[in-house]
C-alpha positions as CSV (number, residue, x, y, z in Angstrom):
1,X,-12.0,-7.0,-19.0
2,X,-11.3,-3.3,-20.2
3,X,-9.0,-2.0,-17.9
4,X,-7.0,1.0,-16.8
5,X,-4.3,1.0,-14.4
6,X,-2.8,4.4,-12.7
7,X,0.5,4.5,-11.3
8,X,3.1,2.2,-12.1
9,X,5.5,2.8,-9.9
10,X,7.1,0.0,-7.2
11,X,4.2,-1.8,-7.0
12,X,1.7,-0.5,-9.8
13,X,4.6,-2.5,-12.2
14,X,4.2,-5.9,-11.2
15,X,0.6,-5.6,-10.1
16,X,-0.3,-3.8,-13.8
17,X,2.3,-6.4,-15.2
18,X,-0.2,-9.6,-14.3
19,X,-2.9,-7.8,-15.9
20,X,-1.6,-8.1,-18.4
21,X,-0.5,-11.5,-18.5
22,X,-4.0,-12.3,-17.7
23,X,-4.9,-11.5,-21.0
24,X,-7.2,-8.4,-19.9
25,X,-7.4,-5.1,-22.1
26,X,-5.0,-2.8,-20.2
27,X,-4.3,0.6,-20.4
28,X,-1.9,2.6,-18.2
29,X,-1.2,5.7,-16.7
30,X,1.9,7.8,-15.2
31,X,3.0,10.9,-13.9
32,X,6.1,9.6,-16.2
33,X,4.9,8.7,-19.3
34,X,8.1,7.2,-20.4
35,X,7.8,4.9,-17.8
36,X,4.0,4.3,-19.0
37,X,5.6,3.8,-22.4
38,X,8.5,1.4,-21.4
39,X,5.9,-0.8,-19.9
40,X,3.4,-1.0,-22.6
41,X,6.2,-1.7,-24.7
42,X,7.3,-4.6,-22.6
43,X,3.6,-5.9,-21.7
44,X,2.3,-5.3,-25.0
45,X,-0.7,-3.0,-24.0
46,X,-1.5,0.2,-24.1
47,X,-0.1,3.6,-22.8
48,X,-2.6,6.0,-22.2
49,X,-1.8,9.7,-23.0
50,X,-4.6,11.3,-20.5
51,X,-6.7,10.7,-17.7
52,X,-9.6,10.9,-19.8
53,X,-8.6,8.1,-22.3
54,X,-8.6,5.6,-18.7
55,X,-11.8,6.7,-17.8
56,X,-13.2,5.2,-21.2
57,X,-12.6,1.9,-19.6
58,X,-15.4,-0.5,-17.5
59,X,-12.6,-0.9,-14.1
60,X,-9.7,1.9,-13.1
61,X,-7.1,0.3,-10.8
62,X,-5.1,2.9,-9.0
63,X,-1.8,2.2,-7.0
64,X,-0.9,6.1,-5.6
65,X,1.3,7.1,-2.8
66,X,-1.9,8.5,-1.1
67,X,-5.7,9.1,-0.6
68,X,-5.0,12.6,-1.3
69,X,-3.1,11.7,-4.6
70,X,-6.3,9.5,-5.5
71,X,-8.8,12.5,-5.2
72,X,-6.6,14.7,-7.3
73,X,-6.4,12.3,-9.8
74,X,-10.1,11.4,-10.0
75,X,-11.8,14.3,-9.5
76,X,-8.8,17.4,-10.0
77,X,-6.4,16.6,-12.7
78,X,-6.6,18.0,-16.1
79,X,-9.7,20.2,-15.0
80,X,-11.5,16.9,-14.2
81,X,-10.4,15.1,-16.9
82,X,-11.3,11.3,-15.4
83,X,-14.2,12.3,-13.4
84,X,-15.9,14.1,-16.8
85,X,-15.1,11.5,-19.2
86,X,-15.9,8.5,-17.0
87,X,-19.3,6.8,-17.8
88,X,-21.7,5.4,-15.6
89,X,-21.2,1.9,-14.3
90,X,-17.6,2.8,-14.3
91,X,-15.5,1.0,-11.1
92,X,-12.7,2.3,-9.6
93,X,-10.7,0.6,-7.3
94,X,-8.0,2.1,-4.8
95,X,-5.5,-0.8,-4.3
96,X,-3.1,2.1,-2.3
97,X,-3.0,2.8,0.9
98,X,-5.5,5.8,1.9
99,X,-7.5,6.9,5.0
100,X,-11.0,5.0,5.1
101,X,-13.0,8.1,5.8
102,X,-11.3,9.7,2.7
103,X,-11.7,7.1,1.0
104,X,-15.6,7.4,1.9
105,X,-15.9,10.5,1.0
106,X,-14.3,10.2,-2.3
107,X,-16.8,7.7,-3.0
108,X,-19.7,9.7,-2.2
109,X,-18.4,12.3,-4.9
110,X,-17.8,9.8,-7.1
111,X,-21.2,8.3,-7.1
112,X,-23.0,11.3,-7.3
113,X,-21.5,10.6,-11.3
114,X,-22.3,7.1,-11.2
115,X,-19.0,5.7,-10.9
116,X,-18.7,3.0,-8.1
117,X,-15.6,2.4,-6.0
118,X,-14.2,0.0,-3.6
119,X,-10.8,0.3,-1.7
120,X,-8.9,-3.0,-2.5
121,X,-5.4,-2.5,-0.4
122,X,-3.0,-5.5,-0.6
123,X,-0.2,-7.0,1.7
124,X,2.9,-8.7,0.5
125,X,5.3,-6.4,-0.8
126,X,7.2,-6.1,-4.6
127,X,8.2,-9.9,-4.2
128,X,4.6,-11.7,-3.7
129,X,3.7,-8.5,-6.1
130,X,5.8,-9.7,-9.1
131,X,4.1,-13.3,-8.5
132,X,0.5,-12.7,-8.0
133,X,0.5,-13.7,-4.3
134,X,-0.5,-10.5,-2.4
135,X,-3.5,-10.7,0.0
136,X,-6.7,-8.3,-1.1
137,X,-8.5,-6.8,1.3
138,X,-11.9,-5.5,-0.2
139,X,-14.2,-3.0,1.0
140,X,-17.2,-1.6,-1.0
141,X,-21.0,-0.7,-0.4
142,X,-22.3,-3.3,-3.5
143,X,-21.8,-7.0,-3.3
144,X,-22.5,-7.1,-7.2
145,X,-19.6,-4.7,-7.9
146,X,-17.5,-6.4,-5.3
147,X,-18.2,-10.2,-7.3
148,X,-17.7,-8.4,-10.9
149,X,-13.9,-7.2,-9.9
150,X,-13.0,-10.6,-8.1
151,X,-11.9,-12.0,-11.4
152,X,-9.6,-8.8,-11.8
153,X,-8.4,-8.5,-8.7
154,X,-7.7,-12.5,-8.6
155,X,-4.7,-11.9,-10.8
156,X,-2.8,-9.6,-9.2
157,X,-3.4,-11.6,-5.7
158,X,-4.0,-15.6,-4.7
159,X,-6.2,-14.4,-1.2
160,X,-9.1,-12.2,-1.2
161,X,-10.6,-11.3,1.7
162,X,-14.3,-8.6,1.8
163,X,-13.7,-6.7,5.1
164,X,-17.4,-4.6,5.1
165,X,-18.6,-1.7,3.5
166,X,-16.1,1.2,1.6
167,X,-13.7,2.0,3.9
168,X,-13.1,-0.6,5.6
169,X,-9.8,-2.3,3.5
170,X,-8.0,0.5,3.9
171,X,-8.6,0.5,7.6
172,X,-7.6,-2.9,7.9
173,X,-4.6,-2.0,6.0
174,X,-3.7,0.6,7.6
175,X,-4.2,-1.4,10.9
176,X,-2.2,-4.8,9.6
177,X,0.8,-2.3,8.8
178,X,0.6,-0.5,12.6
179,X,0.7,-4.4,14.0
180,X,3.9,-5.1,11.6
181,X,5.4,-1.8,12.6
182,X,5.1,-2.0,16.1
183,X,6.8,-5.7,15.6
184,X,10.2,-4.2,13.5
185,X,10.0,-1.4,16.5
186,X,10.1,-3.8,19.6
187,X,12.8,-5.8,17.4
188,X,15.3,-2.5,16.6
189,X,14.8,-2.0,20.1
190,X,15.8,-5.5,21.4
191,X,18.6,-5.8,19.1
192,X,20.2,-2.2,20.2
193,X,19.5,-2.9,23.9
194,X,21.4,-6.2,23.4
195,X,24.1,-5.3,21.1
196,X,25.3,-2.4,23.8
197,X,24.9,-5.1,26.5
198,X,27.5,-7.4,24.8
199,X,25.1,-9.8,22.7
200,X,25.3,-11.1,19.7
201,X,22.5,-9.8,17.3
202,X,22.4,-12.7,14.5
203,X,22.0,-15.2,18.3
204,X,19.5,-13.4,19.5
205,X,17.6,-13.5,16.1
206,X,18.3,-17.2,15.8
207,X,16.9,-17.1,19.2
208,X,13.9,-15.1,19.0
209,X,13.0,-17.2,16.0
210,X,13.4,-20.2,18.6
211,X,11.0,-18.7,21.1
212,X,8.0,-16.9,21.8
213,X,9.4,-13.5,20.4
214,X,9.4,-15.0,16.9
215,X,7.5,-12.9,14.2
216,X,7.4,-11.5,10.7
217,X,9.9,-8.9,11.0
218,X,12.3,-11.7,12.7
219,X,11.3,-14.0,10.2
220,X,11.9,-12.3,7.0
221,X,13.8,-9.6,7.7
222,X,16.4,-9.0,9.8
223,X,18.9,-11.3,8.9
224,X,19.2,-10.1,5.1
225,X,18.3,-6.6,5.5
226,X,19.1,-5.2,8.7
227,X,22.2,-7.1,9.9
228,X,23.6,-8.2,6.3
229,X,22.8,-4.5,5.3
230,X,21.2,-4.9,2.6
231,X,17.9,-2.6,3.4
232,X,16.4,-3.6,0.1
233,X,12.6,-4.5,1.5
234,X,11.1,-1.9,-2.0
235,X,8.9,-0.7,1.2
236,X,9.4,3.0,1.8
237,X,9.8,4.4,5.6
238,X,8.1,7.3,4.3
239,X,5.1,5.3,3.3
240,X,5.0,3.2,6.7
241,X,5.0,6.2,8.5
242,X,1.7,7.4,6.6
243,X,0.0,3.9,7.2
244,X,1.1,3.9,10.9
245,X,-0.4,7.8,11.1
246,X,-3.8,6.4,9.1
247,X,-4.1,3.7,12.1
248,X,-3.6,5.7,15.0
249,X,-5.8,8.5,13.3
250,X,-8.4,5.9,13.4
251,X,-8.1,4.7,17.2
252,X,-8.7,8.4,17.7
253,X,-11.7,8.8,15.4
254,X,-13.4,5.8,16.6
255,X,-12.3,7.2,20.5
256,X,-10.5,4.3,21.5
257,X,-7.5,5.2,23.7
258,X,-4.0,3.2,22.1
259,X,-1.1,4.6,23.3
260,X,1.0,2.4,22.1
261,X,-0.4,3.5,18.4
262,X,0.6,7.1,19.0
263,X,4.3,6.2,20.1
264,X,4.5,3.7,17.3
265,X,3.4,6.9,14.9
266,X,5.8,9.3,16.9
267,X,8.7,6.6,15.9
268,X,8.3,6.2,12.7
269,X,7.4,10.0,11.8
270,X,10.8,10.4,13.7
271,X,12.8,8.2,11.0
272,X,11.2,9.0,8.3
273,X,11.9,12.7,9.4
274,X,15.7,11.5,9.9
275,X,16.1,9.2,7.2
276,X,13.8,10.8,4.5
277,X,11.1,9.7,3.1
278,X,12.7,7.6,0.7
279,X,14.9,5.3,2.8
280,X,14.0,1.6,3.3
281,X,11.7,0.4,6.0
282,X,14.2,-1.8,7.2
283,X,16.3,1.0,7.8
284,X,14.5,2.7,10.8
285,X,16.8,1.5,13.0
286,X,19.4,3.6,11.9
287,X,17.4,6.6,13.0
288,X,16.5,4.9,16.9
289,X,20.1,4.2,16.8
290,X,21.2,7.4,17.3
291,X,18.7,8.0,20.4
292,X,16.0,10.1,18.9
293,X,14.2,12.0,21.4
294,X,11.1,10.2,22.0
């Protein structure tokens, strides 16, 4: 396959990285394009110098910060520069996390130029990243477009899952990271409740992994990142707090009443605010710490 892969940051690497190792024709694209250069140099593709030269190719992957960042790109940049050079038949997929009714209305503008997309968001972080192991979670309007980029997408992750029509990956996304945040916020909250009631915190995660409070966050990170300090997860706070605000956006556009998806947003906008953008995930509780006003 002829592909073109924008954004290789975090995520984009590894994901762009088995691409390659696929043996599939890739081309890449970043903001940095020394970092576009050091990774064709190491993966033995190709480092595309504009927008327009990805365009030339049958499927454009993009892994952006957000939806907004994906218009811009597609349809803004360089005067247009993808959206005027692409052909039709062209497919884009959005493997980011964006906000499904952005992401269909991007579509609409790009099909009125005959280039197809589907929102393919993923799960797993940099680790299952660098190994081909994230879960893809598919949404697009066209079975047929949706079978052709299986093969693609089937290197850079080992489960794929079609949730409906466009849209509807990043929702379930955006709703998958709401459920994990929520988790990590009940834990922070456990742990700093007990530890200023005299308990141990690496007991009461041995015991919460014993019992019926037992989940991911408990699971997987606590232990090495929270209490060994390490807060090393390669999952920005910043960009949690943007998938937590995408789900509770939805409850409110669909008119279902969630509280509990509000105060989860209210958190984590409040330690992102505290920690910046650019801290850890795992380090949220830092910020609740400190009692930030609710």
């Amino acid at each position: 396959m002829r592909v073109g892969f924008i954004g290789i940051g975090n995520m984009g690497w590894p994901m762009a990285a088995n691409i390659a190792k696929a043996g599939h024709d890739l081309a890449v694209y970043d903001l940095d394009p020394e970092r576009s250069a050091r990774f064709a140099q190491e993966h033995r593709c190709r480092a595309a110098a504009s927008l327009s030269e990805i365009a030339e190719r049958d499927f454009t992957v993009t892994m952006l910060p957000t939806g907004q960042i994906v218009r811009e790109v597609l349809l803004e940049a360089g005067g247009g520069a993808f959206a005027n050079a692409a052909r039709p038949g062209t497919m884009v997929i959005d493997m980011g996390s964006s906000e499904p009714i952005g992401t269909q209305k991007l579509g609409a503008s790009l099909a009125t130029r005959g280039v197809l997309l589907l929102d393919a968001p993923v799960s797993g972080a940099v680790a299952r990243a660098r190994t081909g192991a994230l879960a893809i979670m598919i949404g697009g309007n066209d079975k047929d477009a949706i079978a052709q980029a299986k093969p693609l997408l089937l290197s850079m992750g080992d489960r794929l899952f079609e949730t409906g029509p466009l849209g509807s990956g990043h929702a379930m996304k955006a709703l998958n990271n709401y459920i994990a945040a929520a988790g990590y916020t009940a834990v922070a909250e456990a742990l700093l409740a007990g530890e200023r009631f005299g308990l141990n915190q690496t007991v009461m995660v041995d015991i919460l992994n014993a019992s019926t409070g037992r989940n991911f966050t408990t699971e997987t990170m606590i232990k090495e990142h929270v209490l060994g300090g390490k807060f090393a997860t390669g999952f920005a706070v910043g960009l949690m707090a943007k998938d937590v605000k995408i789900a509770a956006d939805l409850t409110e556009a669909v008119r279902l009443n969630a509280p509990l998806s509000r105060l989860i947003r209210e958190r984590w906008a409040a330690a992102r605010d505290h920690l910046g953008p650019g801290a850890d995930t795992s380090a949220a509780i830092l910020a609740w710490k400190e009692n930030l006003p609710e």
